[in-house]
VEXZALO-509814 format. One record per residue (C-alpha): residue number from 1; x, z, y. Coordinates in steps of 0.25 Angstrom, whole numbers, always signed. Layout:
BEGIN
NUM_X_Z_Y;
...
***
This chain:
BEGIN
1_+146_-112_-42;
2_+154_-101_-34;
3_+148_-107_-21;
4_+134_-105_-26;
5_+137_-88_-29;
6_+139_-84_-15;
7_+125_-91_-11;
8_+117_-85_-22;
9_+125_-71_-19;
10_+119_-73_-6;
11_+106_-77_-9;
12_+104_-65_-18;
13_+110_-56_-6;
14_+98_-60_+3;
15_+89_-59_-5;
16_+92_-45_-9;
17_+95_-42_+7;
18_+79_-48_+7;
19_+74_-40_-3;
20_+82_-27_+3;
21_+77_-32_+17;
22_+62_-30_+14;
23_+64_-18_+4;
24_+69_-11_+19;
25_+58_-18_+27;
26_+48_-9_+16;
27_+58_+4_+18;
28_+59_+3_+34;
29_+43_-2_+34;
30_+40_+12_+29;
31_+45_+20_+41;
32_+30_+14_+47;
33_+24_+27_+37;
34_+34_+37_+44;
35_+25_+43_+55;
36_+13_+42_+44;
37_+6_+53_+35;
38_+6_+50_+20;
39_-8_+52_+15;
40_-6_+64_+5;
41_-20_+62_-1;
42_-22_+65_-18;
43_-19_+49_-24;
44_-14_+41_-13;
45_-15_+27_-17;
46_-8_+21_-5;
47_-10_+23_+10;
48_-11_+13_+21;
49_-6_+17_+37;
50_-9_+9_+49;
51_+1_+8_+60;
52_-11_+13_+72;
53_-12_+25_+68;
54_-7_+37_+58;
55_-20_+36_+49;
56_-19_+32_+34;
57_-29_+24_+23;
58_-27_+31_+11;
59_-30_+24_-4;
60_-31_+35_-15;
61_-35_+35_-29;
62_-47_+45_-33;
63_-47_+52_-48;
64_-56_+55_-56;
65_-58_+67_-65;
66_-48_+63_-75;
67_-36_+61_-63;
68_-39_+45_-65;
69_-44_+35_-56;
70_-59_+38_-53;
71_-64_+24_-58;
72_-76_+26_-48;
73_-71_+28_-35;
74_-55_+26_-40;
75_-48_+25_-24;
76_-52_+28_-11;
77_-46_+25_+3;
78_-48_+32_+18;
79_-40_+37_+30;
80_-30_+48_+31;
81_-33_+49_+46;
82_-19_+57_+50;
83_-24_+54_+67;
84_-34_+65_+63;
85_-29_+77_+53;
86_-25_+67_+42;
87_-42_+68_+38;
88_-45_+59_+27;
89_-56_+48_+33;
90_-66_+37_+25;
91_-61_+23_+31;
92_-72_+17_+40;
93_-79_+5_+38;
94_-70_-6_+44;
95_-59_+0_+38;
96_-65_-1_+25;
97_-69_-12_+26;
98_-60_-21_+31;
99_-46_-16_+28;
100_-46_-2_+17;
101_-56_-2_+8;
102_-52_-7_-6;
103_-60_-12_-17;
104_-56_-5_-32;
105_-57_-9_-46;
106_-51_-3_-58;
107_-41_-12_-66;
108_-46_-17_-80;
109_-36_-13_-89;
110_-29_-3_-82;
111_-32_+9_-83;
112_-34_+18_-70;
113_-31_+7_-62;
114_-38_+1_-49;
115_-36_-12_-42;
116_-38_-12_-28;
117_-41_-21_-14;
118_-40_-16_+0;
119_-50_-24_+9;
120_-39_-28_+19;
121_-30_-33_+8;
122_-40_-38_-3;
123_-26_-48_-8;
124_-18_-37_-14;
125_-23_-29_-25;
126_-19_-15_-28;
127_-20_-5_-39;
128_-21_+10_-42;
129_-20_+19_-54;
130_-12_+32_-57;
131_+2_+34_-64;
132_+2_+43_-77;
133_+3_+56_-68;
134_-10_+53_-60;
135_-5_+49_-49;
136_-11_+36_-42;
137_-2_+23_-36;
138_-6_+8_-30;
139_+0_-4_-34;
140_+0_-18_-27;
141_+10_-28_-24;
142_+18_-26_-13;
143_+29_-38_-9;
144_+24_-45_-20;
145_+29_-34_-30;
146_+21_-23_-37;
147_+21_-10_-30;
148_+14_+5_-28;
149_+9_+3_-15;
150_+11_+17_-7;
151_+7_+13_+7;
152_+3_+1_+17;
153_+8_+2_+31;
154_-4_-7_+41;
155_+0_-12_+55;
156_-14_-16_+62;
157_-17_-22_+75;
158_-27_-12_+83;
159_-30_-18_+94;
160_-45_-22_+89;
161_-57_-16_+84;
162_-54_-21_+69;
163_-39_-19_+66;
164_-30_-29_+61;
165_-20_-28_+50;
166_-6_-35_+55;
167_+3_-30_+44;
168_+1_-21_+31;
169_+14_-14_+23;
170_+14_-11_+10;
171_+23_+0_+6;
172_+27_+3_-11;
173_+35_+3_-23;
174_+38_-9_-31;
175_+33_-5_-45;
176_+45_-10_-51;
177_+58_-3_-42;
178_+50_+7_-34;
179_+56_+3_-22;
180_+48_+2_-9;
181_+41_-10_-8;
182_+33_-16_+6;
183_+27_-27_+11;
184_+22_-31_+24;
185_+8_-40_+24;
186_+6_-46_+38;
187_-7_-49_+43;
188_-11_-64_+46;
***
């Protein structure tokens, strides 16, 4: 029996050095935003930065007369194009269609709350709705765990006329501890 301690003491040592490991990989990973403007737009959803250039795809939630989601056109998305003056920009065609634009439907049962798909990752759901305060957040799962998504770090290859996604990073809060969660999905 006393033989058997020391090995399960040190299996539940590596697995916390694991869990630890990756929670620092999320918390060095974010020095990628350090050299990158934070949109400061009115009900920023979440923000998307590739790593060609300093420009920025903003998601942000549109209210309506009463300060809750506009069930019409509840979210919108475009460039913070911070290469020229910062000027907000409509994304083009391709981008729209083959990587940014997202399809929206409200949540039955749920009030003020929106599901959502971006094209380029139509596998993970989100969702959006407002705290009692007003103010909008996105949830998804991140790491497998529930999480307020804040921001998504991209690394493309450029090289040809249509980009191609390598890797994409997503940066939160788990909803239960509030700590930084992150995950990196690598392109296949």
């Amino acid at each position: 029996m006393l033989k058997r301690i020391p090995i399960l003491l040190l299996a539940v040592f590596l697995i916390f050095l694991q869990e630890e490991s990756a929670a620092q990989t999320g918390k060095e990973r974010l020095a990628v935003f350090d050299d990158r403007e934070t949109p400061d737009d009115p009900d920023v959803l979440f923000y998307i930065h590739k790593d060609i250039n300093p420009n920025c795809i903003v998601y942000t939630l549109n209210k309506g007369a009463d300060g809750k989601i506009d069930p019409k056109d509840p979210m919108q998305v475009f460039w913070r194009r911070y290469q020229e003056d910062g000027r907000k920009k409509k994304l083009g065609w391709l981008e729209k269609t083959f990587a940014f634009d997202f399809d929206v439907k409200k949540v039955k049962d749920k009030p003020n709350t929106y599901e959502f798909t971006i094209v380029a990752v139509k596998d993970r759901p989100f969702f959006f709705t407002q705290d009692k305060h007003g103010n909008p957040f996105t949830l998804t799962r991140i790491d497998g765990k529930n999480a307020r998504i804040e921001k998504i770090y991209l690394t493309v290859d450029d090289s040809k006329t249509m980009h191609k996604l390598l890797s994409a990073e997503l940066f939160g809060k788990d909803l239960k501890t509030g700590k930084l969660i992150y995950e990196k999905i690598v392109n296949k």
